[in-house]
PyMOL CGO cylinders between C-alpha atoms (Angstrom):
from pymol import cmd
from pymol.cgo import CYLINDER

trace = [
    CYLINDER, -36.47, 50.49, 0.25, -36.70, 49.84, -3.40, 0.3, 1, 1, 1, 1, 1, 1,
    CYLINDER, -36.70, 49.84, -3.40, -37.18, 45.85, -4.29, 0.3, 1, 1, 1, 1, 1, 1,
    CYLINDER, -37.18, 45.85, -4.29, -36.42, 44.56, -7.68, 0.3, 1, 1, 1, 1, 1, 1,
    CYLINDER, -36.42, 44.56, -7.68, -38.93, 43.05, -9.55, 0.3, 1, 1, 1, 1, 1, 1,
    CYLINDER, -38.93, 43.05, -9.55, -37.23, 39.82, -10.56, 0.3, 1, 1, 1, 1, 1, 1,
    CYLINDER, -37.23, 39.82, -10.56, -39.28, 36.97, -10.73, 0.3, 1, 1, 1, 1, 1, 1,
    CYLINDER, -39.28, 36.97, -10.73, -36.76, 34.41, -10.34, 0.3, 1, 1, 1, 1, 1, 1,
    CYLINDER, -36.76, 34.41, -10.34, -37.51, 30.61, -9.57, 0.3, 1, 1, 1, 1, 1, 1,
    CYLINDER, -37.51, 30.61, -9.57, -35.97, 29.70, -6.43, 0.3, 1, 1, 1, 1, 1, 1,
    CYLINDER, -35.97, 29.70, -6.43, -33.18, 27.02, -6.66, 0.3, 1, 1, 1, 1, 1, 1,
    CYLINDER, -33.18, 27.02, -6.66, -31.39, 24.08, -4.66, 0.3, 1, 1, 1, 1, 1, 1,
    CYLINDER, -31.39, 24.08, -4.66, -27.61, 24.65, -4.58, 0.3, 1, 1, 1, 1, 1, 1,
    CYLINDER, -27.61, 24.65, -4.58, -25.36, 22.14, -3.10, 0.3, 1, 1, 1, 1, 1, 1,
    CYLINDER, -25.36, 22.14, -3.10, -22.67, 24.85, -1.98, 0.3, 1, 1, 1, 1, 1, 1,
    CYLINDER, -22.67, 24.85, -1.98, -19.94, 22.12, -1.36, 0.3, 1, 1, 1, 1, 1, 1,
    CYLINDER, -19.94, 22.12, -1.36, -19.78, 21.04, -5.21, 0.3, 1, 1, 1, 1, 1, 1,
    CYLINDER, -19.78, 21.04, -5.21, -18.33, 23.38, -8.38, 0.3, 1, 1, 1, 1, 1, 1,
    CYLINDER, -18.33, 23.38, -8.38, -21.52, 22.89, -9.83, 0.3, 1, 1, 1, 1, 1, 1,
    CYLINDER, -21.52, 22.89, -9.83, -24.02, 23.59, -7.23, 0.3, 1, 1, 1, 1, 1, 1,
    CYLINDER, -24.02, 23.59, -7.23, -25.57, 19.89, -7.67, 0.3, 1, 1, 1, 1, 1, 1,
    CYLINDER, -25.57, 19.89, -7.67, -25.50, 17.06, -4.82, 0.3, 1, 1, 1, 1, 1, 1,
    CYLINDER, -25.50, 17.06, -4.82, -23.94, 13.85, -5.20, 0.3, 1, 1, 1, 1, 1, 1,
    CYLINDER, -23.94, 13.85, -5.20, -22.56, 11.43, -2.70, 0.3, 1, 1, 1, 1, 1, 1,
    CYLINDER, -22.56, 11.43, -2.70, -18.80, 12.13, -3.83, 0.3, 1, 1, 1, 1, 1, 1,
    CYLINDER, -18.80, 12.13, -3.83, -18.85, 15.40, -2.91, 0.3, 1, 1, 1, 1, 1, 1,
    CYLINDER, -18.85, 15.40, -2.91, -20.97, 15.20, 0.30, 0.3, 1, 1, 1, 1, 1, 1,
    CYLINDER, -20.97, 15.20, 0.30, -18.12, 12.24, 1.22, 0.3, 1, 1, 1, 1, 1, 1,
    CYLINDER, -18.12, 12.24, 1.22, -15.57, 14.59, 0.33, 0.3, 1, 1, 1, 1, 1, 1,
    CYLINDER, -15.57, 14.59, 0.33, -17.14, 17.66, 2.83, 0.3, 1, 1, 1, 1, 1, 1,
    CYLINDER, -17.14, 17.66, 2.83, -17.13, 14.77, 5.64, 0.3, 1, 1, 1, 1, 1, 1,
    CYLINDER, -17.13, 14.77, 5.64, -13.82, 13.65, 5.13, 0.3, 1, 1, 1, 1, 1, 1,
    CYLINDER, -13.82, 13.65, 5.13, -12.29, 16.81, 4.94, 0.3, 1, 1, 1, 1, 1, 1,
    CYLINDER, -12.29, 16.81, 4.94, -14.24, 18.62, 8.30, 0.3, 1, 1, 1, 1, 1, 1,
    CYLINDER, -14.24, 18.62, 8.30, -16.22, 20.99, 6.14, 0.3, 1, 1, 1, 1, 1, 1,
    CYLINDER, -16.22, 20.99, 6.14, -19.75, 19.01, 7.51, 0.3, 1, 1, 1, 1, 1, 1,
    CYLINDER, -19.75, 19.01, 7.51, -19.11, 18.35, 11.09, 0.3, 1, 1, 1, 1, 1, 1,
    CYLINDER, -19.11, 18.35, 11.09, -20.52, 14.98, 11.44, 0.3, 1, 1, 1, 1, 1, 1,
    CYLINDER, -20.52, 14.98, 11.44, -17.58, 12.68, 13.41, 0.3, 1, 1, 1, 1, 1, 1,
    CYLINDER, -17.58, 12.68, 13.41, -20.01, 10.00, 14.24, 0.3, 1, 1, 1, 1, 1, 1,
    CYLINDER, -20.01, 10.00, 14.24, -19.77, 9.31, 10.56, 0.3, 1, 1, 1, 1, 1, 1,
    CYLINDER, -19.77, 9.31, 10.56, -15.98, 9.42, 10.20, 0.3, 1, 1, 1, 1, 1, 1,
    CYLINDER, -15.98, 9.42, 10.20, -14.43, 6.29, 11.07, 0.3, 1, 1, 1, 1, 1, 1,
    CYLINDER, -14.43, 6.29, 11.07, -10.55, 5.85, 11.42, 0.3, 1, 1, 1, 1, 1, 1,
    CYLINDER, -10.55, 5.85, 11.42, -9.57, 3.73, 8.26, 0.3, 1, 1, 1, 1, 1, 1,
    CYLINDER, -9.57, 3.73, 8.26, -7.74, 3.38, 4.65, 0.3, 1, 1, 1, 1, 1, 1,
    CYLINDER, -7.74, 3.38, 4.65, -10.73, 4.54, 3.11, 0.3, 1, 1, 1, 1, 1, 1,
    CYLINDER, -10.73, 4.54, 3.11, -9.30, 7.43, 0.36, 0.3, 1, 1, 1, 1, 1, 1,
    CYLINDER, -9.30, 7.43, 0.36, -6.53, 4.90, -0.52, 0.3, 1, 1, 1, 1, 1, 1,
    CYLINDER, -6.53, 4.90, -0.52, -9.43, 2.12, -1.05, 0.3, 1, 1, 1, 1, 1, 1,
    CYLINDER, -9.43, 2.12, -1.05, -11.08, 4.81, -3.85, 0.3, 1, 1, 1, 1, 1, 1,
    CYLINDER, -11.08, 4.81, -3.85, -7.76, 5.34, -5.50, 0.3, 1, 1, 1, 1, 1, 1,
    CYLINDER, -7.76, 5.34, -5.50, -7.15, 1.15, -6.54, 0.3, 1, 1, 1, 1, 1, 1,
    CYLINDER, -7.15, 1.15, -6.54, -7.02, 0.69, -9.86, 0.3, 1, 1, 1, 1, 1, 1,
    CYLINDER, -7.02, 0.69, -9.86, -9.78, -1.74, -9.41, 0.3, 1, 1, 1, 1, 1, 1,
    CYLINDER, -9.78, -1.74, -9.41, -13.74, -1.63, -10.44, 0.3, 1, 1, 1, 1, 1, 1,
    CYLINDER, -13.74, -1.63, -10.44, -15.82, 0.43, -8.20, 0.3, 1, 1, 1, 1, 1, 1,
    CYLINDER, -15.82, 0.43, -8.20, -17.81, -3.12, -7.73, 0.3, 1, 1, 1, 1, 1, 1,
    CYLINDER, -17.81, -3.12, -7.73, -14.37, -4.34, -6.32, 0.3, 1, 1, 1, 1, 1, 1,
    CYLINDER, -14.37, -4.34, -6.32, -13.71, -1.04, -4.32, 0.3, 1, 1, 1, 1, 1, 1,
    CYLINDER, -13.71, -1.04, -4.32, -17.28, -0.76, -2.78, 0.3, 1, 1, 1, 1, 1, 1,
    CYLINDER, -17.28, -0.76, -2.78, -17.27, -4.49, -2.05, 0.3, 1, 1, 1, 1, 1, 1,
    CYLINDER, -17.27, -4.49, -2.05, -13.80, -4.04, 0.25, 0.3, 1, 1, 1, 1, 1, 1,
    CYLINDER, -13.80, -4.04, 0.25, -14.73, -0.65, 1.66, 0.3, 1, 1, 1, 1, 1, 1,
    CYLINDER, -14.73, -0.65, 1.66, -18.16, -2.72, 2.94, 0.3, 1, 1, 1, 1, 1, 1,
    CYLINDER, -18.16, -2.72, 2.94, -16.21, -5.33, 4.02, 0.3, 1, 1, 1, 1, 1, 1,
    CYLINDER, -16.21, -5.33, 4.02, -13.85, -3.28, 5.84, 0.3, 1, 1, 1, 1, 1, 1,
    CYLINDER, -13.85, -3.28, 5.84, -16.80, -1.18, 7.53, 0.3, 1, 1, 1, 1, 1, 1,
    CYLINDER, -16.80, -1.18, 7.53, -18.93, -4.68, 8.57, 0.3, 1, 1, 1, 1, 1, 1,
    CYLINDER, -18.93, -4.68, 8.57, -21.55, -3.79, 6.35, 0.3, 1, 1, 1, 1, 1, 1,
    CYLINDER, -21.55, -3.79, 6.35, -21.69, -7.25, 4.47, 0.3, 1, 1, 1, 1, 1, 1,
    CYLINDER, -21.69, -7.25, 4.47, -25.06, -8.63, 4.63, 0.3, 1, 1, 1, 1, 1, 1,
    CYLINDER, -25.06, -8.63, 4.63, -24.15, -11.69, 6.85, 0.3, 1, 1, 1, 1, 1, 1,
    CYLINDER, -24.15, -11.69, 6.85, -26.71, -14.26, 8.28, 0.3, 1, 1, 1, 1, 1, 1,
    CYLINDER, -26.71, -14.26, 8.28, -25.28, -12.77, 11.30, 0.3, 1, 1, 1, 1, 1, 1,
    CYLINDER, -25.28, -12.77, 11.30, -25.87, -9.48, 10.49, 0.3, 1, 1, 1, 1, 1, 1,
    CYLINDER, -25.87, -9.48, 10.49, -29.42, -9.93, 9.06, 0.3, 1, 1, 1, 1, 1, 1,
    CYLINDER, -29.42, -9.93, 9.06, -30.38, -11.24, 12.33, 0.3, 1, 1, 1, 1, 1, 1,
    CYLINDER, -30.38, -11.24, 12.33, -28.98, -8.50, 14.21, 0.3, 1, 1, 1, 1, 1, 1,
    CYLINDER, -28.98, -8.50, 14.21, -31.42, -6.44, 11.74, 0.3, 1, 1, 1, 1, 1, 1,
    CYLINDER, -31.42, -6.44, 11.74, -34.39, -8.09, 11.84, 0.3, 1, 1, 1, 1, 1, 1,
    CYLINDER, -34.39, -8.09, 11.84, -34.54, -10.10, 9.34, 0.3, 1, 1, 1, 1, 1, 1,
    CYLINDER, -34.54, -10.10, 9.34, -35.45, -14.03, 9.89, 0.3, 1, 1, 1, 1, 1, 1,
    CYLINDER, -35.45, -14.03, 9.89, -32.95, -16.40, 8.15, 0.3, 1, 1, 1, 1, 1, 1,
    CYLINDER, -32.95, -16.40, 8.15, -30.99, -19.32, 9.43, 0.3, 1, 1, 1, 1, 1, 1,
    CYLINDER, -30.99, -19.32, 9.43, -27.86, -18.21, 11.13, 0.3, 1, 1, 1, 1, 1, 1,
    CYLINDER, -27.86, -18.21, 11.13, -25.61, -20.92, 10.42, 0.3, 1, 1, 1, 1, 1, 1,
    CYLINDER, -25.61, -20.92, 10.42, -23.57, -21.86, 6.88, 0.3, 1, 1, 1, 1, 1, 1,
    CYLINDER, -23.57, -21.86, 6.88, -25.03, -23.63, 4.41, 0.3, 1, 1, 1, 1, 1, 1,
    CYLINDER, -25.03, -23.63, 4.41, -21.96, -25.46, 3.78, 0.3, 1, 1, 1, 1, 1, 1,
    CYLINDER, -21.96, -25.46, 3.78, -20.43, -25.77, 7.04, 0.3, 1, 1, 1, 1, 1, 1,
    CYLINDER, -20.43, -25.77, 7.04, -23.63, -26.22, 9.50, 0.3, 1, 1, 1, 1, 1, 1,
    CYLINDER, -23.63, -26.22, 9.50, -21.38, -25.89, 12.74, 0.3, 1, 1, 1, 1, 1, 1,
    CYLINDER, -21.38, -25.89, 12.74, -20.12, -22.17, 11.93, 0.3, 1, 1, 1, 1, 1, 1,
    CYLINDER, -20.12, -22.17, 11.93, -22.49, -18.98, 12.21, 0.3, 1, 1, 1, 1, 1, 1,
    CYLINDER, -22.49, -18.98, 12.21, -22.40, -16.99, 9.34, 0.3, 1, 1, 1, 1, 1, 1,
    CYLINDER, -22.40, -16.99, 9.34, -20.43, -13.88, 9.86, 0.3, 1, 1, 1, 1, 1, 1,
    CYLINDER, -20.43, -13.88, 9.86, -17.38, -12.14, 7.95, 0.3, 1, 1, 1, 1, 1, 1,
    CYLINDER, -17.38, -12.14, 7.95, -14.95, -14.05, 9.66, 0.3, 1, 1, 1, 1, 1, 1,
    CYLINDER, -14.95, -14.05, 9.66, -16.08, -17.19, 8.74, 0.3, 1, 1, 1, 1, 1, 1,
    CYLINDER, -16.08, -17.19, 8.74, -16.75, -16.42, 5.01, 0.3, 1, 1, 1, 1, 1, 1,
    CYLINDER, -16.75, -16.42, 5.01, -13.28, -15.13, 4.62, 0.3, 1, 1, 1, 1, 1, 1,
    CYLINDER, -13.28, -15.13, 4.62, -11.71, -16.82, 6.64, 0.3, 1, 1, 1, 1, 1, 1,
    CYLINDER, -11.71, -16.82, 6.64, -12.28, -20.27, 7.66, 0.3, 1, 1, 1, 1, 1, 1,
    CYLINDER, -12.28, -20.27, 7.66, -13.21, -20.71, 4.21, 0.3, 1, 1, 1, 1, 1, 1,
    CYLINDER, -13.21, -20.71, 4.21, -9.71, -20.10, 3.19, 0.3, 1, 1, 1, 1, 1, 1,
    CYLINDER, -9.71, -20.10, 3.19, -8.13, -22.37, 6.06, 0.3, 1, 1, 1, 1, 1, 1,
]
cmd.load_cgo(trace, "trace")
């Protein structure tokens, strides 16, 4: 059998983008739409219509976060590891959590 004698550097391609190249968009996008099979990472939500607000991605990444329970909570930070106080600072009686900051602080 004949090989070619090609001396060809071997590349990455990310076959689930146009261009060949990862990014976190399109790997989302694979997920989402059952090309990766990976339903421990798909959870039932708003989540496309959350990218689509005319909003700042600092604004849409906040909610979707928010939305998810991935706020960085006194609460939370415990939970993790991480040694903080886990009450308020302004309201001593109340642990932290995302109920509280959003809220009881409104109440």
């Amino acid at each position: 059998m004949p090989l070619f004698n090609i001396h060809a550097e071997d590349e990455l391609i990310w076959r689930y983008n146009n261009n060949g190249s990862y990014n976190i968009k399109s790997f989302y996008h694979a997920i989402m739409n059952n090309i990766i099979d990976n339903d421990h990472l798909k959870v039932p939500g708003p989540w496309m219509t959350i990218w689509k607000l005319k909003k700042s991605p600092k604004r849409k990444h906040f909610v979707w976060r928010f939305l998810r329970g991935y706020l960085p909570t006194r609460k939370r930070l415990i939970k993790h590891g991480i040694e903080c106080p886990t009450h308020c600072p302004f309201f001593s009686t109340n642990i932290e959590n995302d109920w509280h900051l959003f809220v009881l602080y409104v109440v």
